[in-house]
Backbone as CSV, one residue per row, in Angstrom:
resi,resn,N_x,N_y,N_z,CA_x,CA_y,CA_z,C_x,C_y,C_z
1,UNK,0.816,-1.192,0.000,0.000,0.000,0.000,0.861,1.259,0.000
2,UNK,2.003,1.635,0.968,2.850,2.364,0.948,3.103,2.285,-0.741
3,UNK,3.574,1.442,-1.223,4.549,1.853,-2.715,3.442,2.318,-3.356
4,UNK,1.931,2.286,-3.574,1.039,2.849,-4.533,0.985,3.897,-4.039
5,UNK,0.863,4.237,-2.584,0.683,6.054,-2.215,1.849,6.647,-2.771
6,UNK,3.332,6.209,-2.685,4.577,6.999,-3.394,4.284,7.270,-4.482
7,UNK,3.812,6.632,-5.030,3.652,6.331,-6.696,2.846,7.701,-7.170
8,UNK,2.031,7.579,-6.339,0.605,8.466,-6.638,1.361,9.559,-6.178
9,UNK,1.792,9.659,-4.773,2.329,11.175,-4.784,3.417,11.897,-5.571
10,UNK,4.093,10.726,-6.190,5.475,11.025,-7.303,4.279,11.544,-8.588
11,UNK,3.252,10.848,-8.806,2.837,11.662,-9.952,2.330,12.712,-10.015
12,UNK,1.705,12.898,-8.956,0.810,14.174,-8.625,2.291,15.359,-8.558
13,UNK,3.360,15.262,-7.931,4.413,15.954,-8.271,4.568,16.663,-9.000
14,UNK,5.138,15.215,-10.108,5.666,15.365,-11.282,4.574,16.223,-12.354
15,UNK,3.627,15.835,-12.506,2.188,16.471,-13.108,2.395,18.477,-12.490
16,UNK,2.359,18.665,-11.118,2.066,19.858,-10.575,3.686,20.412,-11.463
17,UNK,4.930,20.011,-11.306,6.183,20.578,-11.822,5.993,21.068,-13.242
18,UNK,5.391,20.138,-13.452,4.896,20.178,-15.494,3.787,21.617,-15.595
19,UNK,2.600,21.173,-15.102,2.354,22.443,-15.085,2.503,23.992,-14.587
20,UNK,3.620,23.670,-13.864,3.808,25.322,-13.295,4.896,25.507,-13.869
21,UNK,5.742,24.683,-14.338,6.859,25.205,-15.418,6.263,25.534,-16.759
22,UNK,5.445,25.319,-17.224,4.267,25.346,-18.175,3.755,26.575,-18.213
23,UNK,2.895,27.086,-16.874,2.641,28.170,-16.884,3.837,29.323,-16.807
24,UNK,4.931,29.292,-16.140,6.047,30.170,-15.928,6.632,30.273,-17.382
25,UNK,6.374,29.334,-18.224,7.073,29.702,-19.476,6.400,30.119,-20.099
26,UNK,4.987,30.092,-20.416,3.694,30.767,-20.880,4.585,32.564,-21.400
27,UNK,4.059,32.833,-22.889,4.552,33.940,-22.620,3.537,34.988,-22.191
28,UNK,3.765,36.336,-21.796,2.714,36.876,-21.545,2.454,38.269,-21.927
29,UNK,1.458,38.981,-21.451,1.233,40.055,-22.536,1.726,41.433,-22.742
30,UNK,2.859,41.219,-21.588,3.766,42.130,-21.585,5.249,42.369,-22.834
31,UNK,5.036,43.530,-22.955,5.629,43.824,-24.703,5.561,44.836,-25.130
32,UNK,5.752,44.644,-26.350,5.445,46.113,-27.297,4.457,45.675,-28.222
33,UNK,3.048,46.194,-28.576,2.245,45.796,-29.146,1.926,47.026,-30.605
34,UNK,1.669,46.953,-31.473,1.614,47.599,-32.679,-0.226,47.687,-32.820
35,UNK,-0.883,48.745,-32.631,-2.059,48.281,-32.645,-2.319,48.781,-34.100
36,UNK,-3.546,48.059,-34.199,-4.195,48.031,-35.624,-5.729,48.641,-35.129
37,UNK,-6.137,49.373,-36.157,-7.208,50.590,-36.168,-8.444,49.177,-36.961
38,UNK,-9.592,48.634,-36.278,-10.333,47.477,-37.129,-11.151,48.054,-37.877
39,UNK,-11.352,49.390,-38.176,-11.892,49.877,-39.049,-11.107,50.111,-40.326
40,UNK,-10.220,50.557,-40.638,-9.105,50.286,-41.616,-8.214,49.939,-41.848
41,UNK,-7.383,48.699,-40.684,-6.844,47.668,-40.902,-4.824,48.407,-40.918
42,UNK,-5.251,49.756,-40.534,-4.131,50.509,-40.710,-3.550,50.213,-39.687
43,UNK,-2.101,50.473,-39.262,-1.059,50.381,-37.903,-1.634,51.911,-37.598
44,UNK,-1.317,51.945,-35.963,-2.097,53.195,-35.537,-0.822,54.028,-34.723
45,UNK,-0.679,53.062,-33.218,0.589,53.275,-32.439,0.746,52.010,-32.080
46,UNK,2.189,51.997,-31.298,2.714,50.900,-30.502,2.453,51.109,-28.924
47,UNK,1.490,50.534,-28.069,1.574,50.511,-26.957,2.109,49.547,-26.410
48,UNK,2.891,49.789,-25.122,4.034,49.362,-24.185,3.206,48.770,-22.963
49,UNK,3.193,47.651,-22.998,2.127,46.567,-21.715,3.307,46.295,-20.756
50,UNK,3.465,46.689,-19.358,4.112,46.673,-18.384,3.603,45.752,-17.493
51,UNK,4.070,44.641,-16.733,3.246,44.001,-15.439,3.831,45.203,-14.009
52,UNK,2.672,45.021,-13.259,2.714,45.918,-11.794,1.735,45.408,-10.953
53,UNK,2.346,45.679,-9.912,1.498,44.798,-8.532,0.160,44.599,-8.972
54,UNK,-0.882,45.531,-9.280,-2.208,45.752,-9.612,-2.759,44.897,-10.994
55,UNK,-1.952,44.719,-11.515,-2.028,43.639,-12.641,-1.467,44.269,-14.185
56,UNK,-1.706,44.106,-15.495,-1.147,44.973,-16.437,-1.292,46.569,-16.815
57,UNK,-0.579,47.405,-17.570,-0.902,48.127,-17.784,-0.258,48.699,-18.897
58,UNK,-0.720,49.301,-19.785,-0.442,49.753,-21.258,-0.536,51.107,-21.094
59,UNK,0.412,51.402,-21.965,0.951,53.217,-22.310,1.745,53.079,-23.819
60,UNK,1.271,54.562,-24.397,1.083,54.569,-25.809,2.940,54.752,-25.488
61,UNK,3.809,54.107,-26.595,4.849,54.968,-26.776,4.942,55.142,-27.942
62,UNK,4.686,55.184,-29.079,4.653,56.031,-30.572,3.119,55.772,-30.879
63,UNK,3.042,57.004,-31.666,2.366,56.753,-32.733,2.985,56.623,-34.052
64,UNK,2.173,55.786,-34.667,2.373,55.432,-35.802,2.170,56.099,-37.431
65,UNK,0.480,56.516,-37.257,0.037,56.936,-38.151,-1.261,57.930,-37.640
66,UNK,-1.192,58.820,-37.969,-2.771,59.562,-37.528,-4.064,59.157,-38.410
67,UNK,-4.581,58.694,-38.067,-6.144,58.093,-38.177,-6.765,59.337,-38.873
68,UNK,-7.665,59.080,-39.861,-9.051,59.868,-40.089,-9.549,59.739,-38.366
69,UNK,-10.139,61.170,-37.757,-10.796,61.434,-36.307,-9.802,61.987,-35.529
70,UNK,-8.769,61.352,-35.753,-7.699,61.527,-34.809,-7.565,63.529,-34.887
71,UNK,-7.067,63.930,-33.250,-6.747,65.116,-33.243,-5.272,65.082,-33.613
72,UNK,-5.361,66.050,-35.125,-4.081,66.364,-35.041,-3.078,67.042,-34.378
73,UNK,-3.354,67.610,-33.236,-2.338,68.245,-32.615,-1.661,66.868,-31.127
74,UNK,-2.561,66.008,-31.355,-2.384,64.451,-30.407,-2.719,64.853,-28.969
75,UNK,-3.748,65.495,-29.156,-4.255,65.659,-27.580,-5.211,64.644,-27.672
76,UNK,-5.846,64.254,-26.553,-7.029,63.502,-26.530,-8.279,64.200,-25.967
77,UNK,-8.752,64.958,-27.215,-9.686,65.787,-26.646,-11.043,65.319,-26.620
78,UNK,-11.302,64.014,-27.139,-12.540,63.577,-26.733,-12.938,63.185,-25.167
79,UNK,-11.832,62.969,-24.609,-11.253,62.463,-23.029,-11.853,63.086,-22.495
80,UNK,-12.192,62.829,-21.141,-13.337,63.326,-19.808,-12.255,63.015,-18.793
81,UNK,-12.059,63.609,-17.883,-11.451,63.813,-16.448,-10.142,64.179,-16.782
82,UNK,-9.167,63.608,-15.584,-8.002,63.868,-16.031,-7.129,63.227,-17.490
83,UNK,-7.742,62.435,-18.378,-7.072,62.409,-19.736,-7.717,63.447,-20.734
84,UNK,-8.331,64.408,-20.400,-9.008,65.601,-21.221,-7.390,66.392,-21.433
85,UNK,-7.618,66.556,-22.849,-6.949,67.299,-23.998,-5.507,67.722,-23.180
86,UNK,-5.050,66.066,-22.502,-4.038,65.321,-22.551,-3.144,64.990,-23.808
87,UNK,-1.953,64.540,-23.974,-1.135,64.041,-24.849,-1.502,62.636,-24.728
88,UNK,-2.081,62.124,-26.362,-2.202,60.605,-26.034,-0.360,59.690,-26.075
89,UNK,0.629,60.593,-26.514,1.604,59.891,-26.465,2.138,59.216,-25.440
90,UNK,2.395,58.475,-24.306,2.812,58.831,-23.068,1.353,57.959,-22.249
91,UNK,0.167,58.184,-22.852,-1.069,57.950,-21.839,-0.909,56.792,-21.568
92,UNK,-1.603,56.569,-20.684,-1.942,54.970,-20.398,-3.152,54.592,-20.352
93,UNK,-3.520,53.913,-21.267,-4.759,53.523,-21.948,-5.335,52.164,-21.571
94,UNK,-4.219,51.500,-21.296,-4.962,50.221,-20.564,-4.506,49.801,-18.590
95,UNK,-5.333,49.364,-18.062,-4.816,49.304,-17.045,-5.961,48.132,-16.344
96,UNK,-5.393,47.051,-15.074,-6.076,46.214,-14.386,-6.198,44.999,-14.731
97,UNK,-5.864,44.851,-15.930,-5.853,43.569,-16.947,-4.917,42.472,-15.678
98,UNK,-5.688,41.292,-15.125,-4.405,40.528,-14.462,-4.830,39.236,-15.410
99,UNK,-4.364,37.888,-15.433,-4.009,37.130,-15.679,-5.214,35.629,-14.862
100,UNK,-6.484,35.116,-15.543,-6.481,34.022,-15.243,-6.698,32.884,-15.832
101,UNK,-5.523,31.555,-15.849,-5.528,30.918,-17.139,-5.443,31.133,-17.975
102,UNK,-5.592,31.082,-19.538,-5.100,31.591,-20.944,-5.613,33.040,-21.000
103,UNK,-6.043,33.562,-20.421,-7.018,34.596,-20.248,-6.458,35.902,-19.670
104,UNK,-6.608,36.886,-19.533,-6.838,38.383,-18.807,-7.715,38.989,-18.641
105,UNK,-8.685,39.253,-17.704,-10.090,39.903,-16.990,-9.887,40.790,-16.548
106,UNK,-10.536,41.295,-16.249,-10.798,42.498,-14.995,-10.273,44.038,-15.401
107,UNK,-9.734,44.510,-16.741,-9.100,45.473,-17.122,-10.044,46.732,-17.770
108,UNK,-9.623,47.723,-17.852,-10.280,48.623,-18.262,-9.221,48.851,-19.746
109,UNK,-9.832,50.031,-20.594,-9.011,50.328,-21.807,-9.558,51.410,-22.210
110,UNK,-8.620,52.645,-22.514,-9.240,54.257,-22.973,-9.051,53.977,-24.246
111,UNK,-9.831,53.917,-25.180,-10.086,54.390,-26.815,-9.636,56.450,-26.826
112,UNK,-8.989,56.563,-27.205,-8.454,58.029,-27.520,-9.333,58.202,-28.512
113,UNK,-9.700,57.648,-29.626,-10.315,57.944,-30.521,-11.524,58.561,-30.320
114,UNK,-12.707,58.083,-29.614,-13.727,58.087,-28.656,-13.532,58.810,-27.177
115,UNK,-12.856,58.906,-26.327,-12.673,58.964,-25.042,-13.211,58.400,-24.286
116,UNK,-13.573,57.184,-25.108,-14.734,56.187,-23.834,-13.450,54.958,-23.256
117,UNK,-13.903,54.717,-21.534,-13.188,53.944,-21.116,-14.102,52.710,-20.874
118,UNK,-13.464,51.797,-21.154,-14.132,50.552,-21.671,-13.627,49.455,-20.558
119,UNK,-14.605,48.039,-19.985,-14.138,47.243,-19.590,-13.747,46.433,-20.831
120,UNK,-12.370,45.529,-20.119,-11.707,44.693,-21.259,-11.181,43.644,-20.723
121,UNK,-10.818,42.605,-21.856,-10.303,41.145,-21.552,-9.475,40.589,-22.879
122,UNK,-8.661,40.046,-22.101,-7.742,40.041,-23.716,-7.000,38.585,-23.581
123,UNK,-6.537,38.163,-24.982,-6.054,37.078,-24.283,-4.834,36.270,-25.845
124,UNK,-3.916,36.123,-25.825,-2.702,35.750,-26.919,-3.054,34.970,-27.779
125,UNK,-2.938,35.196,-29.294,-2.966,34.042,-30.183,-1.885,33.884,-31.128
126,UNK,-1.380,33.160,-32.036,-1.170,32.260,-32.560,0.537,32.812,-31.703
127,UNK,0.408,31.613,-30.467,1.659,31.985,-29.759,2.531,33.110,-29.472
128,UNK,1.388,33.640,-29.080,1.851,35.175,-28.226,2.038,36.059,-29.338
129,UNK,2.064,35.961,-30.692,2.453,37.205,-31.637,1.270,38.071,-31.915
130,UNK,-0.153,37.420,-31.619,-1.010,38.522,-31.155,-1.782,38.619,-30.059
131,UNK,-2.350,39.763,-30.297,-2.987,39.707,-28.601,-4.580,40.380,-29.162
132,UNK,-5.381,39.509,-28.532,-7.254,40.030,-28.887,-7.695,40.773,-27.574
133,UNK,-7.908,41.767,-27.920,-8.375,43.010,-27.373,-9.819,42.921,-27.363
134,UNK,-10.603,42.289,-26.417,-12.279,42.826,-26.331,-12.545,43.601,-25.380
135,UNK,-13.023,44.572,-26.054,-13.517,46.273,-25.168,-14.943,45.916,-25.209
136,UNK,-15.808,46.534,-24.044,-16.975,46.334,-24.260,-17.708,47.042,-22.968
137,UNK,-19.090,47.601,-22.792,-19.632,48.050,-21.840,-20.736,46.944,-21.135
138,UNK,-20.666,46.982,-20.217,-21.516,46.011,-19.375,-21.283,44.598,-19.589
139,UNK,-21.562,43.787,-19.995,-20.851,42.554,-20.738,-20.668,42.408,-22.395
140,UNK,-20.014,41.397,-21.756,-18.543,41.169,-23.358,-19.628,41.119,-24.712
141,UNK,-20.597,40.817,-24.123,-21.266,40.419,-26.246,-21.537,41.876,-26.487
142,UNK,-21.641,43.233,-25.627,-21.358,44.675,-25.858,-20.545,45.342,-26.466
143,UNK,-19.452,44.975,-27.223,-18.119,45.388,-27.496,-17.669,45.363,-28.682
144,UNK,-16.693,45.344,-29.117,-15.618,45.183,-30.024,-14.526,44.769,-30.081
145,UNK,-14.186,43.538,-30.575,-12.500,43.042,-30.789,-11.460,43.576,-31.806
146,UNK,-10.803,43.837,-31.010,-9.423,44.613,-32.264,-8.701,43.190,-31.571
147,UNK,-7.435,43.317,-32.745,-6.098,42.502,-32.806,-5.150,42.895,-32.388
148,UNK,-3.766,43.400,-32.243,-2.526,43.904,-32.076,-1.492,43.115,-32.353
149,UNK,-0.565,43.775,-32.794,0.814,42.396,-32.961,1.809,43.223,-32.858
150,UNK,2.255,41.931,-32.202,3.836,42.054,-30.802,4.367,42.728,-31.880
151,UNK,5.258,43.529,-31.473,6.731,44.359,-32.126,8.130,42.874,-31.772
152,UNK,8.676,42.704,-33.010,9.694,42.067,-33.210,10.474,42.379,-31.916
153,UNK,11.136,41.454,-30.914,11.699,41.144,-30.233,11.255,41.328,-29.053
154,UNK,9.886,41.692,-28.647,9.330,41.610,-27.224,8.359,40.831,-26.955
């Protein structure tokens, strides 16, 4: 009886090692992301996804291309509170995003375009080179999915 409990506890181990080295190698959504505008399929800016105690958080560091809507002088003047006719360069547009299972919940996301702040959930595909962005108000079938893709070497 002893050698079947070893047995069992050697697998249950070995199984728990597998998956938490599994998850630790998981990549995650921290990077440089190139976003894409899903209305015209154009590159827009690159936002910079940081992990922090509170969970992720994204800040624009270039823009790319100015959008039809977009303010040309790059304020964000559609913005309400303190991101009102702010510099979207620099902003931080996503924030709260943590991590459960293949997944990220709980995050919010500022559209500059709009100035609406959106709940969001996002989560990596075809091996981390993109990342699906669903913004949405009240629940998820409310929303919109954009794409983004990683910047070469992050």
């Amino acid at each position: 009886m002893k050698g079947v409990a070893r047995c069992l506890l050697l697998a249950a181990l070995v199984s728990w090692i597998e998956s938490a080295t599994g998850e630790a190698g998981a990549r995650s959504i921290a990077g440089r992301w190139k976003t894409v505008d899903d209305r015209t399929g154009r590159l827009h800016a690159v936002v910079r996804i940081v992990e922090q105690p509170g969970g992720f958080e994204g800040y624009v560091e270039r823009i790319l291309q100015i959008l039809p809507g977009d303010d040309p002088s790059g304020l964000c003047v559609r913005c309400e509170g303190r991101w009102k006719d702010q510099p979207v360069l620099g902003m931080k547009i996503l924030w709260g995003l943590r991590r459960e299972g293949e997944e990220y919940v709980g995050g919010r996301i500022l559209d500059p375009n709009d100035g609406k702040i959106y709940s969001c959930k996002a989560k990596l595909l075809e091996g981390g080179e993109k990342l699906q962005i669903r913004g949405f108000l009240g629940i998820s079938l409310l929303g919109r999915t954009v794409v983004w893709l990683r910047e070469e070497g992050t």
